[in-house]
VEXDREN-92021 format. One record per residue: residue in three letters; x, y, z of N, C-alpha, C in turn. Coordinates in steps of 0.2 Angstrom, whole numbers, plus 5000, padded with zeros to 4 digits. Atoms other than C-alpha are relative to their C-alpha. Example, Ala and Ser with C-alpha at 12.3 -4.5 7.8 and 13.67 -1.06 7.14 Angstrom:
BEGIN
ALA500449945000506249785039500450065000SER499649944999506849955036499650055003
//
This chain:
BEGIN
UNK499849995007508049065090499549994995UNK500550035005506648985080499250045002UNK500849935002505449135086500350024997UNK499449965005506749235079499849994996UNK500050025008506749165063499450004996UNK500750005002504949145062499850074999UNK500049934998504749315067500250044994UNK499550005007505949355054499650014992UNK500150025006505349285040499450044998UNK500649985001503649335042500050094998UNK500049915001504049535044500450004993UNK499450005007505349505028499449984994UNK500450025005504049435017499550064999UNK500449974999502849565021500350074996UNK499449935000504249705021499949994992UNK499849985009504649665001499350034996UNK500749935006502849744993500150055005UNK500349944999502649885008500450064997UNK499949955003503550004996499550024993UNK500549985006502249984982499350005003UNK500549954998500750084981499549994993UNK500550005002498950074976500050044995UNK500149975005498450164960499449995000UNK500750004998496650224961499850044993UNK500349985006495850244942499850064997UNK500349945000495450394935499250004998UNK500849995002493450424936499750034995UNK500049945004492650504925498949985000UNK500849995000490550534921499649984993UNK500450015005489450464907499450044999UNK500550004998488150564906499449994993UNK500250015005486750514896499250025001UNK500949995001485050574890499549984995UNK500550035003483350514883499750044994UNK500549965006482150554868499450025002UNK500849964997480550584879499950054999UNK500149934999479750744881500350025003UNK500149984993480150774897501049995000UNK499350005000482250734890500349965008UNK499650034994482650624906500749994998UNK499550015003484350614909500449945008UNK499850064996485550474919500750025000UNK499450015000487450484925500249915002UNK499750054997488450334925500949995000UNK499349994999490350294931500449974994UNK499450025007491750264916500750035004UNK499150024998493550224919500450044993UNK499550005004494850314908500550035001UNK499349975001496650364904500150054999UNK500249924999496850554907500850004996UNK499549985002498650534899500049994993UNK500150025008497750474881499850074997UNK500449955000496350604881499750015005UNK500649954994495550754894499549994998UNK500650005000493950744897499850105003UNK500149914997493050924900499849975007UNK500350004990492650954919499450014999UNK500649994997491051014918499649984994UNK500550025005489550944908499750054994UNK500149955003489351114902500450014992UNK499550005005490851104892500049944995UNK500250045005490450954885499749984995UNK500449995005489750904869499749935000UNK500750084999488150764866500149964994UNK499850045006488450624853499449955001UNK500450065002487050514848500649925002UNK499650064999487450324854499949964995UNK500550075005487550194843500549915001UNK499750044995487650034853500249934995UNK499950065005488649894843500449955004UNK499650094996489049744859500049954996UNK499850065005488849634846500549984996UNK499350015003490449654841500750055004UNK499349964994492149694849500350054995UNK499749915006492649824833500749985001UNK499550025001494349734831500549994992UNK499850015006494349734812499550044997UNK500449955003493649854799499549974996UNK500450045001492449744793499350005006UNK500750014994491449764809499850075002UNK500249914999491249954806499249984994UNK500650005004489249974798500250044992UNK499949995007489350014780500050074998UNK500049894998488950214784500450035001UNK499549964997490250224795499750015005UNK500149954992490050334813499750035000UNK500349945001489750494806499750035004UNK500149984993489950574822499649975005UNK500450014994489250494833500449985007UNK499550054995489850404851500049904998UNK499850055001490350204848499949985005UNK500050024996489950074862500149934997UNK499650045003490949904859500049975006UNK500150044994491149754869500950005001UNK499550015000492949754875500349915001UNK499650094998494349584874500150024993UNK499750035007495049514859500750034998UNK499549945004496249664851500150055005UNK499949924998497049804859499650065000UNK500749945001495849944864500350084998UNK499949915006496850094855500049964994UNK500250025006496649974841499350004999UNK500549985000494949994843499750065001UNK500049925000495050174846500250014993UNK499949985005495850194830499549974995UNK500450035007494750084819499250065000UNK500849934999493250214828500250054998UNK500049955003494050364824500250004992UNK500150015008494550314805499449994997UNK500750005001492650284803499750055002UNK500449954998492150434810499750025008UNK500550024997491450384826500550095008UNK499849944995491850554841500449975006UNK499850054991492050434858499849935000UNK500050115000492350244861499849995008UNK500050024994491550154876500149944998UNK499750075001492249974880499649985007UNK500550024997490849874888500349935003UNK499750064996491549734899499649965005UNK500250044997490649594909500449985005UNK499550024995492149564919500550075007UNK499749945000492149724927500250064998UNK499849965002492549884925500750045001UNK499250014999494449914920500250054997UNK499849975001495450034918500250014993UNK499950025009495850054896500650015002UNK499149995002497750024896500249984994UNK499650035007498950014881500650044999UNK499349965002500550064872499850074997UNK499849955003500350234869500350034993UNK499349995006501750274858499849974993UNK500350045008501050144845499550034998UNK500649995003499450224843500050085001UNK500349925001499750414842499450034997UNK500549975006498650454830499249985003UNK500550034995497350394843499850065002UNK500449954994496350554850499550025002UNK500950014996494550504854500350005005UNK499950014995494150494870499849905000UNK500450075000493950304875500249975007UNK500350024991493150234893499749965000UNK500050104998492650074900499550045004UNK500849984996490750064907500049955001UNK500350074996489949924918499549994995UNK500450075004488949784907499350025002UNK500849994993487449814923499950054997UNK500449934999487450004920500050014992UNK500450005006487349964900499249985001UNK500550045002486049844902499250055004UNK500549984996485249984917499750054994UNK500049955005485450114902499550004995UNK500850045003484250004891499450035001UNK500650044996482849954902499850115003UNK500149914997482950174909499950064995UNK500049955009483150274892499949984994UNK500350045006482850164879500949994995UNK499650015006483950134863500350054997UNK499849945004483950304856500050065005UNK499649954995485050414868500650054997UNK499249985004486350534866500650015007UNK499749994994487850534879500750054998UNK499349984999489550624884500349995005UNK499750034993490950604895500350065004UNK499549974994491650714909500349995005UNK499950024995492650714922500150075005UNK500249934995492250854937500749985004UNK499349994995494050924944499749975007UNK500050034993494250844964500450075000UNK499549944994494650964978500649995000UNK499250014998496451004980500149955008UNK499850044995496150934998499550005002UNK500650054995495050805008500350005004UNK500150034996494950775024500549955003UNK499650084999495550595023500650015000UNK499049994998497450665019500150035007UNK499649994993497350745036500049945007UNK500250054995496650585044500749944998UNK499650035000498050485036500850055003UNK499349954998499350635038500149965010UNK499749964992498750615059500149905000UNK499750084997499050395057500650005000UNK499150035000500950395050499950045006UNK499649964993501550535063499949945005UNK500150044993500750435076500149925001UNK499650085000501250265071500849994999UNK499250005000503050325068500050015007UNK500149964994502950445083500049925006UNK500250054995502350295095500449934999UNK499450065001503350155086500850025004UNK499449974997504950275090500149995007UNK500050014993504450275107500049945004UNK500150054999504150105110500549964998UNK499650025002505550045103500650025006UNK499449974995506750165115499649975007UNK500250054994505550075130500349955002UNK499850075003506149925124500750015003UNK499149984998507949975126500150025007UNK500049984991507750055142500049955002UNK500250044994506949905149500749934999UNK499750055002508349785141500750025004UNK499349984995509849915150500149975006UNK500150004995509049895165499849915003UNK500150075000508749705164500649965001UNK499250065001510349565166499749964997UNK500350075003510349445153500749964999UNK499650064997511649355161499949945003UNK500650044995510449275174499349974996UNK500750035000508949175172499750014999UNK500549995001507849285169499749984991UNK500350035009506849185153499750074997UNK500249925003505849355151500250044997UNK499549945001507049465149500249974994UNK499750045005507949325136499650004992UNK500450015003506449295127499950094997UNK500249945002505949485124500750024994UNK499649995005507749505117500349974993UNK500050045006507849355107499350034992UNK500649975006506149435098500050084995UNK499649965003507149575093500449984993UNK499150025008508149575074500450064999UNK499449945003509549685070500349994992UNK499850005010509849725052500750035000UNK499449954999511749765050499950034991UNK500049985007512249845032500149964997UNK499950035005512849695024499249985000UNK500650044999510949615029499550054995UNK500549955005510149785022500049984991UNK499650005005511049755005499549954997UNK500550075002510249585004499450014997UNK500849984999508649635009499650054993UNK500249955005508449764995500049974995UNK499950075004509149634984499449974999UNK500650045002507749514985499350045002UNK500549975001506449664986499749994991UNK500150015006506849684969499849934995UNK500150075003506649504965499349985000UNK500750024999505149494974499550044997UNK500249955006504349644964500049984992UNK499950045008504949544947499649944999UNK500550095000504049374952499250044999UNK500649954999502349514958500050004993UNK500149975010502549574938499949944996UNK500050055007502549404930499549965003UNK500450084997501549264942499650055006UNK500649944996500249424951499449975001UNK500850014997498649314949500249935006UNK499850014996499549194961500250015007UNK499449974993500749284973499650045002UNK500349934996499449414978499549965004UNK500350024994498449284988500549955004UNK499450004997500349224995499950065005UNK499649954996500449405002499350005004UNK500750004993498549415009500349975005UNK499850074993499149265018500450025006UNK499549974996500649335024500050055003UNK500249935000499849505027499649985006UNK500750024995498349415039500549975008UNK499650014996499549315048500550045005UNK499549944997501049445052499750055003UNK500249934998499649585055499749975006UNK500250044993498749455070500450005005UNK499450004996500449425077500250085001UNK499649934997500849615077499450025004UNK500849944995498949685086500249965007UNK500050054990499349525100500650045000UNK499549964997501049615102499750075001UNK499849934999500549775101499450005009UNK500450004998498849745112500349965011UNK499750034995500049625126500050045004UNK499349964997501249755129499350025006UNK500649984996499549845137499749945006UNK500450034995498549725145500449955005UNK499550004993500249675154499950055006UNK499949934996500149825163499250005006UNK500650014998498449755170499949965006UNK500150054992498249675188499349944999UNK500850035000496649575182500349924994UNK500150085004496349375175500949984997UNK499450015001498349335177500149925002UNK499950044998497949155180500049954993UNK499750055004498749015170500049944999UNK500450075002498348865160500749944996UNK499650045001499448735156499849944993UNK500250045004499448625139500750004995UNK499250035005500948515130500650045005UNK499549994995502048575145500250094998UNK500349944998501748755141499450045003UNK500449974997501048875150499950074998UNK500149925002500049035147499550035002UNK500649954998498949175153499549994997UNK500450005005497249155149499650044997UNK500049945002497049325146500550014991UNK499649985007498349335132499849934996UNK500550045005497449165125499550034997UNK500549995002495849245124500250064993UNK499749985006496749395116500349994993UNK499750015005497749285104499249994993UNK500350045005495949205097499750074998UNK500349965004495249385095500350044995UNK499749965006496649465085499949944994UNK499750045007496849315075499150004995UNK500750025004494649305072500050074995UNK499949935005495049505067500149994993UNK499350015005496249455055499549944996UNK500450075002495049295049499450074995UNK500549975000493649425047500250044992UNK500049945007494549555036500149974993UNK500150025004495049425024499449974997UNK500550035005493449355019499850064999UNK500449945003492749535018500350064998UNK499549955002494249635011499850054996UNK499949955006493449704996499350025002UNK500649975001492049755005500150075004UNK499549955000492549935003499650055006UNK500449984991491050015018500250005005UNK499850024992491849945033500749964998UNK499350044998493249825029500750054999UNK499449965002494549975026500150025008UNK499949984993494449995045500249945003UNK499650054997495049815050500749994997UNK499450015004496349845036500550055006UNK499449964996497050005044500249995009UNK499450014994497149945062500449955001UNK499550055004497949785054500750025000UNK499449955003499149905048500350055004UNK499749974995499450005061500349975004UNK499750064996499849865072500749974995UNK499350035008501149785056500550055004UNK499549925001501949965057500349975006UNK499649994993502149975076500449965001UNK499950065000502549805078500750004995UNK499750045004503649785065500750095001UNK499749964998504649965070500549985008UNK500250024993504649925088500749934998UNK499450075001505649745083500650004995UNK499350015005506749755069500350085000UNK499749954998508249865074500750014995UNK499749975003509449975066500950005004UNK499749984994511049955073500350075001UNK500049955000511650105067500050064995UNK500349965005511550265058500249974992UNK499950015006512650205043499449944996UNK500350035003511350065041499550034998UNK500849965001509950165042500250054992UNK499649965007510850285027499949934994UNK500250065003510950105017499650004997UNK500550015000509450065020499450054996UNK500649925002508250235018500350024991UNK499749995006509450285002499849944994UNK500450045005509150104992499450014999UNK500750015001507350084995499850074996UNK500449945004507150264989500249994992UNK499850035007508350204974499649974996UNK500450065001507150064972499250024999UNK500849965000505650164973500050044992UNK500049975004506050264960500249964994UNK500050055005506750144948499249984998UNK500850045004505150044947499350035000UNK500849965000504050204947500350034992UNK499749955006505050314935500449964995UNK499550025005506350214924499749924996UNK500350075005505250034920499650004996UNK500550015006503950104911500450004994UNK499750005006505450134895500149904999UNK500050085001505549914899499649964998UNK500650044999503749864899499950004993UNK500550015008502649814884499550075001UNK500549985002501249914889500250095002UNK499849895000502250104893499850015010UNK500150024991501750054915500550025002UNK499450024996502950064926499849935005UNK500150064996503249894936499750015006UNK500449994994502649964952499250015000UNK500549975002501050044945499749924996UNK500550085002500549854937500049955005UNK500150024991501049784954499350015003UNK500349964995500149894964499349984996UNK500650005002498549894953499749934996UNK500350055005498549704946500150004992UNK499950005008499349674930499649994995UNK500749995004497949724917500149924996UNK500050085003498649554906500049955002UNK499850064997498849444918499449975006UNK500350014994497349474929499349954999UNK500550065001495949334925499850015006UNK500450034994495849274941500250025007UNK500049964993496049404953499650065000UNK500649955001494449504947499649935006UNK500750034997493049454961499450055001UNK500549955001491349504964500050065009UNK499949984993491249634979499150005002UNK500750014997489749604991499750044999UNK500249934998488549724991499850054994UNK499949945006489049804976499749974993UNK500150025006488649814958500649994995UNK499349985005490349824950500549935003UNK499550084997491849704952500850035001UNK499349994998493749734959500549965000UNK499550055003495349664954500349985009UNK499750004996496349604970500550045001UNK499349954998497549724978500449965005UNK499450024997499049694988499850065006UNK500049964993498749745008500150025003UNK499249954997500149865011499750065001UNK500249925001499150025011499650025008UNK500449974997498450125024499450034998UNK500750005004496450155018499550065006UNK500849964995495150315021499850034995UNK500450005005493850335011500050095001UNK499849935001493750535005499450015002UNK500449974996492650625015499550044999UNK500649975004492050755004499849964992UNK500150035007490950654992499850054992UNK500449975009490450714971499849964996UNK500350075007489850634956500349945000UNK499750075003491250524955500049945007UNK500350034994490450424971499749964996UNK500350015003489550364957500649924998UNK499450045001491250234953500149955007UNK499950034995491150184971500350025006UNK499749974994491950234989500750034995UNK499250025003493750314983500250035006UNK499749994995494850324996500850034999UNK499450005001496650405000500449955004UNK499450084998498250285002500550015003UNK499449994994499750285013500349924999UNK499850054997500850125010500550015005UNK499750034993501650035024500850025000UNK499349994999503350075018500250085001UNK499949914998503150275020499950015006UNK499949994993502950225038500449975003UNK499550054997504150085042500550044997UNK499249975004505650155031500350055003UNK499949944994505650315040500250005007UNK500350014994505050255056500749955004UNK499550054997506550125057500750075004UNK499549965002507750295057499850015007UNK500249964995506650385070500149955007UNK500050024997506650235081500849975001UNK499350035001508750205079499850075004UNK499949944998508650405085499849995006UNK500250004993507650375101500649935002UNK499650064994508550195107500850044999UNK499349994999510250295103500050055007UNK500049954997509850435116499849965006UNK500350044995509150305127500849965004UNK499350045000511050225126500250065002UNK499849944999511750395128499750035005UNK500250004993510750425142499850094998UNK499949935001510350625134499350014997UNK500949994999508750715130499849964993UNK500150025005507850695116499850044992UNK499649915003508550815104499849944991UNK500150055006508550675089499349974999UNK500650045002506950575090499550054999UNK500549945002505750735091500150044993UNK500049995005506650805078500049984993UNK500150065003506750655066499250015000UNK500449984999505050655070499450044995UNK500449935004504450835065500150004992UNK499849995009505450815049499949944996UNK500250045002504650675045499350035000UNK500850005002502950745046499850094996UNK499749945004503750915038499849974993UNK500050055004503950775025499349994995UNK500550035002502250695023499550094999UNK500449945005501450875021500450044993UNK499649975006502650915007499649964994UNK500250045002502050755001499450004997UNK500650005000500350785001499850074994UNK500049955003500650964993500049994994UNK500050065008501350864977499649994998UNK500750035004499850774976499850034999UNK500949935001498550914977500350024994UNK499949945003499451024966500349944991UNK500250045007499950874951499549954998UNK500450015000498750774954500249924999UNK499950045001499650644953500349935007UNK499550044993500150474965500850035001UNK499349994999501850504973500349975003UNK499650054996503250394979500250055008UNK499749944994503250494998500849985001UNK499150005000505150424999500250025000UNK499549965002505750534989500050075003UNK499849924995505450695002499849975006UNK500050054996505350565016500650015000UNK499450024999506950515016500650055002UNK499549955000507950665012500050055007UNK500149984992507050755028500149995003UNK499750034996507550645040500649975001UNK499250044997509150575038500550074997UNK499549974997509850755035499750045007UNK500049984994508850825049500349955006UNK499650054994509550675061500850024998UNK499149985000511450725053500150065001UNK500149924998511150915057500149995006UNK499850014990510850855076500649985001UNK499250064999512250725076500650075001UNK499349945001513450885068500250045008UNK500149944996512751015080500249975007UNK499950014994512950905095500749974999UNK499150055000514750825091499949954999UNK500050084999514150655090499849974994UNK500150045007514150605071500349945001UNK499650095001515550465074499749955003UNK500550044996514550395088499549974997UNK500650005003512850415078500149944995UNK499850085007513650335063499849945003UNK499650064998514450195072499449965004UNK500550044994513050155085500350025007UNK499849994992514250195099500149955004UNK500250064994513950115115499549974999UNK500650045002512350025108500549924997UNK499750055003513649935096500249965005UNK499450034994515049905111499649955002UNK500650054994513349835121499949934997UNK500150065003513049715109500549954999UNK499850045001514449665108500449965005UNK499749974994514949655126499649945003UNK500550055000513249555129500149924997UNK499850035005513649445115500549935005UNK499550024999515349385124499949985007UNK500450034994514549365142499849954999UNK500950045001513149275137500549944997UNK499650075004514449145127500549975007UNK499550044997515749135141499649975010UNK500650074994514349085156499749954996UNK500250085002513748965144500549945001UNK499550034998515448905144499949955008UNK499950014992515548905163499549975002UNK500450044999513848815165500149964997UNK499850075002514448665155500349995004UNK499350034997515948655165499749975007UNK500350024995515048635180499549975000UNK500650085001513748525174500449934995UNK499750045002515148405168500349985006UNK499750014994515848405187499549965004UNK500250054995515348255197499749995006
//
């Protein structure tokens, strides 16, 4: 009962962020030229907000503005405008103090074309209220401190730049390489789940066998009142993330390191069970255990050790993250069970509720016009001090993120390679959420003793799904909550089957899955009985 809960707990802490999702900057291109003969010229990466002002896409379209470099002031008051004015030209400015559409406005009242906001603490995305600063419609972007100080030392003082930002392919690669993880982490979760079951039929857990006892105790069943909960303090926990983020986000690493170790040894076990080889056992504090699934336990957990110290190192550590994360998924599919359809409806229905509230409806709550998910997900711009660190290697610096995502770096690189690897995203809850449904589908059929008409289909319409998904992207260009065409595919393609085969009341109800539980239940209580009675006999 106290792996149970342990068990528990950890997958539930972990569960409450995997519906929020990464936000990845919009790039854009500095490009800058010299006074020489010979017109040298230099790009460097700028960060800005495409919902303030477009950028042209090709340099060609763009137009060149003398720079006129004033870090010596953060241009928060009219006073710290030059006595001339701008007089078209571009502004470069150290950001902090004031609001940076405050500082867009004071540059375009003066004259000045484009505002850069020059940062030592990284380079960050320009966030603000919108709404308040209409009258705002320079362009205004954030440059690294380093690639000023490179810009110097390379072109001198008297430059002229502009900014662009070169459309991206409608489709990479890397969406197909994350399209073939979910399938295959749902797909093989589903599977493994209905194993599970199979081997639980076929076992007594009336009798002594501890194994068998122990396997079922490391299973959870979530009914509907438990969902409700659940969703409950999702929301809760998402509200703490928005207010106390430069804290709580190395809470979740934590939770995120620990729970992904304990799911690679489960997932890696179930295998190297299956192996006739070094099944000799060692004894300490009156447990016993395989020294094989020791050696196992100290390499997943060194894995797990490894990814945290070098998470932001964006090269390589995005490949300890995603089989971390593969393993969470399976792991966390595979164990926490559904009893039956209606929960699964509960369940899949809120979270998309939930998804879309704090994507869609909290930017009208917030100061800064964000949505709460999207200040989650990318590190609350006001709050974030002390969750900027330096990344190895690199010249640039990154906010901490929350390690709920699937990560692959895009395949076809361009200019904006210049900013640094960019990768596509897949949170953990676009494959757990689903995947819990798919795996109720197979252990029902497995209880039903029938093909499997449910889980393949569930399945397909879930990868039906995630290319819908993707299409969205490409074509707005924008992130997408996959829930909202997740969801709808699979839990009416699983009530289509149910219909077509007659078996909705069952589907609903759990059927004989439920009966079983509850069958077992009453067993299992009335030989505990009967073994008291007999060990009170003289």
């Amino acid at each position: 009962m106290a792996r149970t809960l342990s068990l528990l707990g950890i997958h539930l802490c972990a569960l409450l962020l995997m519906v929020t999702r990464q936000v990845v900057a919009q790039e854009g291109i500095l490009h800058v030229t010299g006074d020489q003969t010979n017109h040298p010229s230099k790009d460097y990466c700028i960060l800005y907000n495409p919902s303030w002002t477009p950028l042209a896409e090709s340099l060609d379209n763009a137009s060149l503005y003398k720079l006129e470099n004033l870090t010596s002031t953060t241009l928060c008051k009219q006073s710290d405008v030059p006595s001339g004015g701008f007089k078209g030209t571009a502004v470069m400015v150290m950001n902090g103090t004031c609001n940076v559409l405050e500082k867009g406005r004071i540059a375009q009242l003066s004259g000045a074309k484009l505002l850069l906001l020059v940062s030592k603490n990284g380079i960050i995305t320009p966030t603000d209220n919108k709404t308040i600063y209409k009258d705002v419609t320079i362009p205004v972007a954030a440059i690294r401190y380093g690639d000023v100080v490179n810009m110097q030392k390379t072109l001198g003082d008297n430059v002229k730049v502009t900014l662009y930002s070169p459309a991206e392919k409608m489709f990479d690669y890397s969406m197909l390489v994350i399209f073939l993880i979910a399938v295959f982490t749902v797909t093989l979760g589903g599977y493994w789940s209905g194993v599970g079951e199979l081997e639980d039929l076929r076992t007594p857990t009336t009798g002594a066998d501890g194994e068998a006892r122990k396997r079922k105790d490391d299973n959870v069943t979530f009914t509907p009142l438990t969902v409700v909960v659940f969703v409950a303090v999702c929301c809760a926990m998402i509200l703490l993330l928005y207010f106390f983020y430069k804290w709580l986000v190395y809470v979740i690493i934590a939770v995120f390191c620990l729970a992904s170790a304990m799911s690679l040894f489960n997932c890696l076990a179930a295998i190297i069970s299956k192996v006739p080889f070094g099944q000799c056992r060692v004894t300490c504090f009156n447990k016993t255990a395989e020294v094989r699934l020791l050696f196992l336990a100290a390499a997943c957990l060194a894995l797990a050790i490894v990814w945290v110290v070098f998470r932001n190192e964006d090269r390589w550590a995005w490949i300890l993250q995603d089989i971390l994360g593969i393993a969470f998924c399976l792991n966390f599919i595979k164990t926490l069970r559904m009893p039956n359809f209606k929960a699964c409806v509960i369940l899949l229905v809120l979270l998309l509720l939930y998804d879309v509230f704090f994507v869609f409806i909290t930017p009208f709550f917030t100061k800064s016009g964000e949505s709460i998910m999207v200040e989650v997900a990318a590190g609350p711009s006001g709050k974030g001090d002390g969750t900027v660190v330096e990344v190895p290697a690199e010249h640039s610096t990154t906010r901490e993120k929350l390690p709920v995502v699937i990560r692959v770096p895009r395949l076809e690189y361009s200019a904006l390679t210049l900013c640094g690897m960019p990768f596509s995203l897949l949170g953990f809850g676009d494959i757990i959420v689903p995947g819990l449904l798919i795996a109720y589908c197979r252990r029902f059929e497995v209880r039903l003793t029938s093909s499997c008409s449910y889980y393949i289909s569930c399945a397909i319409a879930y990868a039906v799904g995630m290319v819908l998904t993707f299409v969205v992207l490409a074509l707005t260009k924008m992130g997408q909550p996959a829930l909202l065409y997740l969801v709808p595919f699979t839990l009416i393609t699983s009530s289509v089957i149910a219909w077509r085969r007659r078996e909705m009341k069952i589907f609903w109800t759990g059927g004989s899955y439920e009966v079983m539980e509850h069958l077992e239940s009453a067993v299992n209580e009335e030989n505990a009985e009967d073994s008291t009675k007999y060990s009170e006999v003289p």
